[in-house]
C-alpha positions as CSV (number, residue, x, y, z in Angstrom):
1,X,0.0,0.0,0.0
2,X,1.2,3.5,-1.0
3,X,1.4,5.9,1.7
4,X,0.0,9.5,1.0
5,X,2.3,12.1,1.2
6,X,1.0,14.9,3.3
7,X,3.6,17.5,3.7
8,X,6.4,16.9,1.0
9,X,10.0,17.3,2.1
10,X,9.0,18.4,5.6
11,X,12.7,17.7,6.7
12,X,14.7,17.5,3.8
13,X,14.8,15.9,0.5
14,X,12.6,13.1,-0.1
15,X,11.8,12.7,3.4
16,X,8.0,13.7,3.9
17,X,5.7,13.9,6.8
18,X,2.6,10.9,5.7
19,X,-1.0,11.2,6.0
20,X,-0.7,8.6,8.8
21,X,1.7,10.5,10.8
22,X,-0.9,13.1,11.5
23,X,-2.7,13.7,14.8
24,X,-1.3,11.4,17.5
25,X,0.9,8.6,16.0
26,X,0.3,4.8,16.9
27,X,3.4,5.0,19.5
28,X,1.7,8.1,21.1
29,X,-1.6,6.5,21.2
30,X,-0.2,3.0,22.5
31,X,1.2,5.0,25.2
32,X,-2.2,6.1,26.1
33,X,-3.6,2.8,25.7
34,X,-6.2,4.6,23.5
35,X,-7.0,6.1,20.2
36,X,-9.4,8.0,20.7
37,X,-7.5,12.0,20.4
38,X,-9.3,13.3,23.6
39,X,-8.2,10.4,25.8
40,X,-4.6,10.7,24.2
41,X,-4.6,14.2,25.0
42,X,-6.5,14.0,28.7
43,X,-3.5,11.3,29.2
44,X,-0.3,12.5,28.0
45,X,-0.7,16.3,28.7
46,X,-3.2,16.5,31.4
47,X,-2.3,13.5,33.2
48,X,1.5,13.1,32.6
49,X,2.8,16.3,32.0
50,X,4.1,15.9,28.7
51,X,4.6,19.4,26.5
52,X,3.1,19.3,23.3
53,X,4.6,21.2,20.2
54,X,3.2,20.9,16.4
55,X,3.4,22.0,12.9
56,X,-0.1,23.4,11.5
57,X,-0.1,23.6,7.5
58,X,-3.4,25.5,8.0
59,X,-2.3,28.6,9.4
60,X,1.6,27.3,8.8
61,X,3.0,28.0,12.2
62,X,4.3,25.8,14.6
63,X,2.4,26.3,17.8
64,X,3.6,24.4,21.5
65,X,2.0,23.9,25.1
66,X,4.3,24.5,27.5
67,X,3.0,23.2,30.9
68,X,5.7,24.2,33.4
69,X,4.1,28.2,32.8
70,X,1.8,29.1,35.5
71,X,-0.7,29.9,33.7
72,X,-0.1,27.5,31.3
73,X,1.0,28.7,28.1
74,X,0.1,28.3,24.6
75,X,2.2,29.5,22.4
76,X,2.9,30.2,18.1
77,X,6.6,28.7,18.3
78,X,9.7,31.2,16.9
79,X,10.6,30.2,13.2
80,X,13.9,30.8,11.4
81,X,12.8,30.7,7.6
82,X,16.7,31.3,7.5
83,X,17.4,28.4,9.0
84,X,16.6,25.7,6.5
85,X,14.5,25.5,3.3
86,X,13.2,23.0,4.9
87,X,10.0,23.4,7.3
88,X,11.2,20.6,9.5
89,X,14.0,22.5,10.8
90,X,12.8,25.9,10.7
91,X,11.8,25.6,14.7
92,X,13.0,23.8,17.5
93,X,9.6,22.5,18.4
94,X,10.5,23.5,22.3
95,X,7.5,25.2,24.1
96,X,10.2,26.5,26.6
97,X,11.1,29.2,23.5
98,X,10.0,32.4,24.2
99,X,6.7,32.9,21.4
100,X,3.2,34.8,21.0
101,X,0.9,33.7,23.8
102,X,-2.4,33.2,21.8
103,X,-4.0,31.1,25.0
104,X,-3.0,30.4,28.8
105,X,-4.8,28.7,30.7
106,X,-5.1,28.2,34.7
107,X,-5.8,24.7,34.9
108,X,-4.9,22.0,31.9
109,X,-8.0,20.2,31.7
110,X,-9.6,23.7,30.2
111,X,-7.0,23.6,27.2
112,X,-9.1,20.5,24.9
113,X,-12.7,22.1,25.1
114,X,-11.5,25.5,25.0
115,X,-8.4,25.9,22.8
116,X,-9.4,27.2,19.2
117,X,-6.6,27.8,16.5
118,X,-8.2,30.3,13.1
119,X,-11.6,29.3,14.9
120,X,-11.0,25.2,14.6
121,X,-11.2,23.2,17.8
122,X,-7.9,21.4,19.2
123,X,-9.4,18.0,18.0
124,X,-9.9,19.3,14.4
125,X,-6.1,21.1,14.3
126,X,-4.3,18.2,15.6
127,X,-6.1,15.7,13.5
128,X,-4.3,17.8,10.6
129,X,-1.1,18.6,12.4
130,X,2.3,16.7,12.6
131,X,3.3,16.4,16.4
132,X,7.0,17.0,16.4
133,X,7.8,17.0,20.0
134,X,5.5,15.8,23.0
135,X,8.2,15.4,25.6
């Protein structure tokens, strides 16, 4: 089966982000012990800690959630265009970098229902997005 290319030579030359590698990948979700993007979410982030950084082709920005800020931040992510031709590399993916706040929040279970990026829900942006860092 032929995969889909979704985002052609996100970090360099032939080597692409897939259709399937949007949203919360299979090693993300088995972590979970769930598919379902919520429950991914409510576990990784809300539960665990993790910080979540991702590339949106929509608005084309990289955006991150940094939960050590109190209020808890959410941030577009500093991009060096300079950098790299390639997207991939054009950010360090690290929601400790300083960014726009577009969001903070005081308590993390607020962020799913009530997060909205160009007026789409967190659910509908991260089904489209690539994760690149949820550390």
């Amino acid at each position: 089966m032929k995969r889909e290319i979704y985002l052609k030579d996100f970090y360099g030359n032939n080597h692409h982000v897939y259709k399937d590698e949007l949203g919360f990948r299979n090693e993300m979700q088995q972590e979970a012990q769930s598919n379902i993007a919520r429950e991914v979410f409510r576990t990784l982030v809300e539960q665990v800690g993790y910080h979540l950084a991702f590339y949106d082709p929509v608005t084309d920005k990289f955006y991150g959630i940094q939960r050590e800020a109190m209020p808890i931040a959410v941030k577009i992510l500093p991009r060096d265009r300079s950098q790299s031709p390639y997207i991939g590399y054009q950010c360090d993916s690290s929601p400790d970098d300083e960014g726009e706040i577009i969001a903070s929040f005081l308590d993390v279970r607020d962020i799913w229902d009530n997060l909205h990026i160009n007026g789409d829900s967190l659910e509908v942006v991260l089904r489209r997005s690539f994760i690149t860092s949820l550390t």
